[in-house]
GUBALO-666447 format. One line per 10 residues: number of its first residue (from 1); for each residue x, y, z of N, C-alpha, C, CB. Coordinates in nm, 4 decimals, always signed. Glycine has a CB too. Layout:
BEGIN
NUM	X/Y/Z/X/Y/Z/X/Y/Z/X/Y/Z; ...
! end
This chain:
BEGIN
1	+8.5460/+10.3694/+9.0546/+8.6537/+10.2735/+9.0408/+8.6450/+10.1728/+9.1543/+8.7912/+10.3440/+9.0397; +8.6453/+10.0382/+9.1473/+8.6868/+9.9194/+9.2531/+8.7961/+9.9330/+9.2959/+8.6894/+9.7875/+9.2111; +8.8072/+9.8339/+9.4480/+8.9202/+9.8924/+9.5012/+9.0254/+9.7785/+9.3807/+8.9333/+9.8752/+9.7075; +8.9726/+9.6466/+9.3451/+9.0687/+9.5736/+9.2439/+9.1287/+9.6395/+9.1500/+9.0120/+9.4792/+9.1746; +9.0699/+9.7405/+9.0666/+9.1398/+9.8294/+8.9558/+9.1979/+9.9151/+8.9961/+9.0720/+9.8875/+8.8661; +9.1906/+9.9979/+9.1497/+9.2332/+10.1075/+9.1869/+9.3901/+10.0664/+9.2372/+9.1314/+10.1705/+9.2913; +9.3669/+9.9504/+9.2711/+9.5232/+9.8664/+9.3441/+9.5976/+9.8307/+9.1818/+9.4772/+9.6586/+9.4695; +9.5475/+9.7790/+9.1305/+9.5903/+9.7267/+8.9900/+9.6963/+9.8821/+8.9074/+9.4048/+9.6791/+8.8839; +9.6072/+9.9927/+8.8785/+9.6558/+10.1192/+8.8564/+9.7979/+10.1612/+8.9662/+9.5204/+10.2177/+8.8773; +9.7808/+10.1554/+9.0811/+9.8405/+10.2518/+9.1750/+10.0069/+10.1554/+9.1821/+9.7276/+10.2700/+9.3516
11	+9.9022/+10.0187/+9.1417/+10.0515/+9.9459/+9.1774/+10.1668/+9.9446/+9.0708/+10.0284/+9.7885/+9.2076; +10.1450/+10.0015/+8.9428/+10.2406/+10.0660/+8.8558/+10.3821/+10.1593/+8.9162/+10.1483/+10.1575/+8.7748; +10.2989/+10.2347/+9.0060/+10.4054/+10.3768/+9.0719/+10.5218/+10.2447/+9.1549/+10.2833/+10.5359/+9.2429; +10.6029/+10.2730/+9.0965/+10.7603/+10.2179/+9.1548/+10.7908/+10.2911/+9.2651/+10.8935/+10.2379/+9.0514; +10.7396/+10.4374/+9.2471/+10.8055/+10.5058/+9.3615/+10.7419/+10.5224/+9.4795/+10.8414/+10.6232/+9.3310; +10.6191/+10.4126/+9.4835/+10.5243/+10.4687/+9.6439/+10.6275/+10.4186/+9.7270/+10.3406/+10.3854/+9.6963; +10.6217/+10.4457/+9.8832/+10.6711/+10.3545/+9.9733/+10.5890/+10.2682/+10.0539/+10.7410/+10.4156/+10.0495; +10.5077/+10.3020/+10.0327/+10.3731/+10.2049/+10.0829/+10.3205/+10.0700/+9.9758/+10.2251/+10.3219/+10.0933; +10.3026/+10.0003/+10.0347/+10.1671/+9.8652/+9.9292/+10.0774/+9.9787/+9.8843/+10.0334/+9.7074/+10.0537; +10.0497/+9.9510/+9.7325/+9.9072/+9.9812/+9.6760/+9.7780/+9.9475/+9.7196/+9.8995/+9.9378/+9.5698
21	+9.7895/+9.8424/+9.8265/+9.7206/+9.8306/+9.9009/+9.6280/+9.9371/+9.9895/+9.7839/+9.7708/+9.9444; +9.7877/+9.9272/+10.0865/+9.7053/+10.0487/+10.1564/+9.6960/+10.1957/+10.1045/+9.7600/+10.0669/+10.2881; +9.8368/+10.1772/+10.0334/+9.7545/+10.3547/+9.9404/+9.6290/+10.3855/+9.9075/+9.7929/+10.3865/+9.7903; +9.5766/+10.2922/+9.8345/+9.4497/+10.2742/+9.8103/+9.3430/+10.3205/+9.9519/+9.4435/+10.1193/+9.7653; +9.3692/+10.2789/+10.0450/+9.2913/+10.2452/+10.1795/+9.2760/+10.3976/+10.2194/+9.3826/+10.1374/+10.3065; +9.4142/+10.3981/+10.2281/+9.4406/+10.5890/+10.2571/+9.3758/+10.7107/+10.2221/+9.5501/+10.6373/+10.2016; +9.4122/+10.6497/+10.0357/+9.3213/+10.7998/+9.9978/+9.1913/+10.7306/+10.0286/+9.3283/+10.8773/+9.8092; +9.1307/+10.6039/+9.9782/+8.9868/+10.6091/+9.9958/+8.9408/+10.6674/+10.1352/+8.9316/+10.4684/+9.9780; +8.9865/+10.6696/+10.2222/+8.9483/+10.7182/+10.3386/+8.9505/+10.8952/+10.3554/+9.0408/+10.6450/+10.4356; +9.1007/+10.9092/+10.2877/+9.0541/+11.0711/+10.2613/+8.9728/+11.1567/+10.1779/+9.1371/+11.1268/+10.2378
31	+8.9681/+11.0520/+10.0606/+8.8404/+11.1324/+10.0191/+8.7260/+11.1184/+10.0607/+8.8137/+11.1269/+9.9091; +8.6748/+11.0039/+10.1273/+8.5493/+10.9881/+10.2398/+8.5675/+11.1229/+10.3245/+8.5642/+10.8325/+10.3548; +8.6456/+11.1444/+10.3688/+8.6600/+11.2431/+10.5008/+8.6450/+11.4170/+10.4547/+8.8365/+11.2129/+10.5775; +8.7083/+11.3963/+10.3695/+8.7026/+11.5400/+10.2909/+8.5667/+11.5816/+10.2107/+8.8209/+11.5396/+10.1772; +8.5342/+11.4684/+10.1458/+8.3772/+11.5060/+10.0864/+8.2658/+11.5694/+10.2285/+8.2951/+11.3247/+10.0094; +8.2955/+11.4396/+10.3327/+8.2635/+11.4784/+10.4473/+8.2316/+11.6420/+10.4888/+8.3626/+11.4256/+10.5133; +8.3438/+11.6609/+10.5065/+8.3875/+11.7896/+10.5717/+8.3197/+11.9235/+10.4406/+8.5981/+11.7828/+10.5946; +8.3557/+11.8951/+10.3270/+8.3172/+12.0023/+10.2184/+8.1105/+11.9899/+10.2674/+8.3843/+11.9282/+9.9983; +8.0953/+11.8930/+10.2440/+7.9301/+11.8402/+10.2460/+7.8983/+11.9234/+10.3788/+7.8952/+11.6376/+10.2653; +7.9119/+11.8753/+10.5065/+7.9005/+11.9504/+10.6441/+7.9478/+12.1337/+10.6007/+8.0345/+11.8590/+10.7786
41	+8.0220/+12.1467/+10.5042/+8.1030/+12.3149/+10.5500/+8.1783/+12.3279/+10.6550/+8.0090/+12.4328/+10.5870; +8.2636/+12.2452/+10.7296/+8.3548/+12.2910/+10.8151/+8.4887/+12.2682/+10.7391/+8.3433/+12.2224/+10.9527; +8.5505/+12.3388/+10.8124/+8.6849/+12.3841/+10.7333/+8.7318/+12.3886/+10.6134/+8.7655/+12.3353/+10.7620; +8.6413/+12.4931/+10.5696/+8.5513/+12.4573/+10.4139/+8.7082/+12.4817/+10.2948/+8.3682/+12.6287/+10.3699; +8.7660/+12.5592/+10.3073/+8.8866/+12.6839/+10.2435/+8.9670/+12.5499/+10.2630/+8.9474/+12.8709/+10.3493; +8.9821/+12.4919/+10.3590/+9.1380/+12.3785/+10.3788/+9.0615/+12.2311/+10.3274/+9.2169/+12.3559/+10.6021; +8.9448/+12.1965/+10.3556/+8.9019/+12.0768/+10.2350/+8.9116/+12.0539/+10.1161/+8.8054/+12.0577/+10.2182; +8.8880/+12.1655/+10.0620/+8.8425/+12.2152/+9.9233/+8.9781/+12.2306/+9.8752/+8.7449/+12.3575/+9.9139; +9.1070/+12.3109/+9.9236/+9.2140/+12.3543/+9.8708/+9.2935/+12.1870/+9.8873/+9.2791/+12.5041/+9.9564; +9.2680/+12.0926/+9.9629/+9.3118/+11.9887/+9.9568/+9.3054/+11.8636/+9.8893/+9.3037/+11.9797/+10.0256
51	+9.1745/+11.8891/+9.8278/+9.0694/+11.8596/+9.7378/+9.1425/+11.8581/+9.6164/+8.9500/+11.9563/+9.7388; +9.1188/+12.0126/+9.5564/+9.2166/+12.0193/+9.4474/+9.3053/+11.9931/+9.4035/+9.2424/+12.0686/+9.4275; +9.4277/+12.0030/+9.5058/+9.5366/+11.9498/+9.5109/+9.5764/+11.8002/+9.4703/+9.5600/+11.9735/+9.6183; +9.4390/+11.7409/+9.5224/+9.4232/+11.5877/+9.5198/+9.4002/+11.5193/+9.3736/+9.2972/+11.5506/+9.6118; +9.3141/+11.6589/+9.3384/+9.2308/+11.6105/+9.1737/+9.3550/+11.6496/+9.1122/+9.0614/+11.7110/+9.0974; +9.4541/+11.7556/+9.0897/+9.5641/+11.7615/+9.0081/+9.6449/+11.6965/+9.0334/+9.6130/+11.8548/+8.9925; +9.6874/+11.6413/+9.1121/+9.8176/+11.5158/+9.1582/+9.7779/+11.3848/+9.0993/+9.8348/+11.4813/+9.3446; +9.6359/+11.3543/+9.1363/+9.5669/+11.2340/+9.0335/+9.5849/+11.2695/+8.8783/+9.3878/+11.2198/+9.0606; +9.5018/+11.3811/+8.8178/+9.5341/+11.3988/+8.7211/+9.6962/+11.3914/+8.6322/+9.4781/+11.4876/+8.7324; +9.7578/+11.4410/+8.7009/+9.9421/+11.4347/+8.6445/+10.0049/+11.2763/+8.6370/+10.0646/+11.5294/+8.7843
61	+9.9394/+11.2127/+8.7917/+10.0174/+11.0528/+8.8170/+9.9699/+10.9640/+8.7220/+9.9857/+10.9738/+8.9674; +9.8250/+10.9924/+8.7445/+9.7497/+10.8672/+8.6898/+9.7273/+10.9040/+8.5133/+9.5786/+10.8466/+8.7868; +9.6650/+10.9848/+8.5075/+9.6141/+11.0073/+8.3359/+9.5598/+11.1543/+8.3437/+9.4665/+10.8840/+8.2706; +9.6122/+11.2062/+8.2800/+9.5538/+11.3478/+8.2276/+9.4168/+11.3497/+8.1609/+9.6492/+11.4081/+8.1216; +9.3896/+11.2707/+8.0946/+9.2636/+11.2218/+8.0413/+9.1537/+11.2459/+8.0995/+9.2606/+11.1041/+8.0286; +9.1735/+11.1972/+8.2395/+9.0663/+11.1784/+8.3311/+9.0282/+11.3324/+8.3568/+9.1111/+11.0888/+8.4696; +9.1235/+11.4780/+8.3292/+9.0376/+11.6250/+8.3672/+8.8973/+11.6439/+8.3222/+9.1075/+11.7519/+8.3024; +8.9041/+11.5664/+8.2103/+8.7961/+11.5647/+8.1279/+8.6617/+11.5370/+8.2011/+8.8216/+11.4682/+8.0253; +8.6956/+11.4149/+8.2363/+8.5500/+11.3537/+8.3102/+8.5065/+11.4131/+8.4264/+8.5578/+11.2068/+8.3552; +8.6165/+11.4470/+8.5389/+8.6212/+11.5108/+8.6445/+8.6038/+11.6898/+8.6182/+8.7532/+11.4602/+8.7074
71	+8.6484/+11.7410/+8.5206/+8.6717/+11.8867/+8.5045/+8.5916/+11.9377/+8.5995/+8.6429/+11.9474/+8.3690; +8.4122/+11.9370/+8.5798/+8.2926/+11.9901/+8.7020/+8.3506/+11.9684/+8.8820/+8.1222/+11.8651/+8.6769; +8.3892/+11.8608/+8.9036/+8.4238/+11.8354/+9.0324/+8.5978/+11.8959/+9.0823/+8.4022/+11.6677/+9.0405; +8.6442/+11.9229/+8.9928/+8.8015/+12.0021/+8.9972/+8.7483/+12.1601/+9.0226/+8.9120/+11.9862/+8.8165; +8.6202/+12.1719/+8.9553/+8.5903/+12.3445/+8.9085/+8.5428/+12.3641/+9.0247/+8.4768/+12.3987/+8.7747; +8.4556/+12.2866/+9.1047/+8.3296/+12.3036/+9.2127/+8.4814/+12.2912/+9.3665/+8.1530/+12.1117/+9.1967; +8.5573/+12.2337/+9.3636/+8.6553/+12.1959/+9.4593/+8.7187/+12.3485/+9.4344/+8.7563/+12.0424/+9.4262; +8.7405/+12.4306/+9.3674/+8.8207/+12.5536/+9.3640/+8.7285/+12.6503/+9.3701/+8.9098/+12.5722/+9.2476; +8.5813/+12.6430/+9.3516/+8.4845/+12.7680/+9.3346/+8.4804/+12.7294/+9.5034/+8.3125/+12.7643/+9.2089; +8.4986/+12.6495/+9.5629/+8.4392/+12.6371/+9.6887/+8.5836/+12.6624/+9.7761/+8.3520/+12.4803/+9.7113
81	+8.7079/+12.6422/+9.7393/+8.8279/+12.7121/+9.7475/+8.8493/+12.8792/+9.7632/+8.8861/+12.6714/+9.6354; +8.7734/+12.9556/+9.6707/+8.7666/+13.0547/+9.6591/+8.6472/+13.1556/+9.7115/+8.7901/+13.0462/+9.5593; +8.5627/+13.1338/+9.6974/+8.3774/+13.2077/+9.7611/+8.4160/+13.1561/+9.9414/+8.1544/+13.0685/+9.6607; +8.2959/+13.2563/+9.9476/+8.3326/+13.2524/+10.0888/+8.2278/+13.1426/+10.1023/+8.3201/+13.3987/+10.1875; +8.2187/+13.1091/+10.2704/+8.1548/+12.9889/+10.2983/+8.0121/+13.0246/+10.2740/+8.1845/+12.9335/+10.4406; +7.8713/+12.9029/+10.2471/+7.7668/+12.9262/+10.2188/+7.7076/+12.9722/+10.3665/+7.7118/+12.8148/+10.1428; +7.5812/+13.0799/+10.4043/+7.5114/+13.1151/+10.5112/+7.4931/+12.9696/+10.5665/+7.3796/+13.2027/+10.4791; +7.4781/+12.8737/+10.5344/+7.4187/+12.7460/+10.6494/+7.5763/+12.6355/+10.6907/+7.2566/+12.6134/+10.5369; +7.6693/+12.6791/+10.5944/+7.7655/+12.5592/+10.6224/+7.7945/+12.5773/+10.7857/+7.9216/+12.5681/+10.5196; +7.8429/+12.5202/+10.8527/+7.9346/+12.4948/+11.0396/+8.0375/+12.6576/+11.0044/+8.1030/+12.2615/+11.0625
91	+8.1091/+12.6182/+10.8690/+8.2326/+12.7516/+10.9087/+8.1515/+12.9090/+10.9165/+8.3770/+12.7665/+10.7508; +8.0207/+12.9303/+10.8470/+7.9315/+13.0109/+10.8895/+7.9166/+13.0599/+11.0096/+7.8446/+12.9714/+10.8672; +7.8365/+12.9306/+11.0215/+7.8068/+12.9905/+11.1800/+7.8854/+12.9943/+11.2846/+7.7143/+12.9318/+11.2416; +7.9913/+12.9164/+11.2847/+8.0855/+12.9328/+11.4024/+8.2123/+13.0491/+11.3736/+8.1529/+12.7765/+11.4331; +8.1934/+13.1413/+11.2753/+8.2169/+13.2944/+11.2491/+8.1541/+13.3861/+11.2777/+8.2246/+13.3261/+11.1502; +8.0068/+13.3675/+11.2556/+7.8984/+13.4386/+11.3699/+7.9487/+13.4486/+11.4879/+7.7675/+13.3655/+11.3982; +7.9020/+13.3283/+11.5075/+7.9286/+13.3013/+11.6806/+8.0981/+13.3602/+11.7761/+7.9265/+13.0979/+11.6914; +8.2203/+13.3766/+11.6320/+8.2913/+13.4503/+11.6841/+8.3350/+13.5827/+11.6959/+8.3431/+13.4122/+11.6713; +8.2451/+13.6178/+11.5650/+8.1996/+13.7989/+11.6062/+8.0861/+13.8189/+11.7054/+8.1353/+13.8918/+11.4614; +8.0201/+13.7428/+11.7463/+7.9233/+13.7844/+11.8577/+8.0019/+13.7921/+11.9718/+7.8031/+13.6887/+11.8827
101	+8.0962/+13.7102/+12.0171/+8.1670/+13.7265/+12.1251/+8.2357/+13.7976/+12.1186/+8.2153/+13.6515/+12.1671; +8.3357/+13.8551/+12.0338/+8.3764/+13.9919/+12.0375/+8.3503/+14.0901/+12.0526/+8.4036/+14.0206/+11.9872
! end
């Protein structure tokens, strides 16, 4: 989505308190940050669960429609919600590293 259609959509909601503007700015930045963080594996359980949260709140505001297209990336945001972290992600190893010191 452009940020022109994404402002165009968002600016429907009567009830933001913010410009669609920067709403727009906001999430684009959080989902930059969060893909981030899921991609790296650090704070894998609180990205991912925030993630989701994100894809069903979109889904309900904006169009239900859209589970469809997204469904794989809603499924992969909760399988990664749920499994424990992968052997190479950061939350891995810095769980190692805090049973070794114990």
């Amino acid at each position: 989505t452009n940020v022109a259609e994404a402002v165009s959509l968002v600016g429907s909601f009567t009830w933001l308190p913010i410009s669609p503007e920067l709403f727009v700015t906001i999430q684009s930045w959080a989902e930059l940050i969060l893909g981030l963080l899921l991609l790296v594996g650090i704070w894998l359980e609180a990205a991912a669960a925030v993630t989701t949260l994100l894809f069903i709140a979109f889904f309900v505001f904006l169009d239900f429609n859209l589970i469809w297209k997204n469904a794989a990336l809603l499924g992969a945001s909760v399988a990664l919600m749920l499994l424990p972290p992968d052997p190479l992600s950061l939350d891995s190893r810095r769980k190692r590293q805090d049973n070794l010191s114990d």
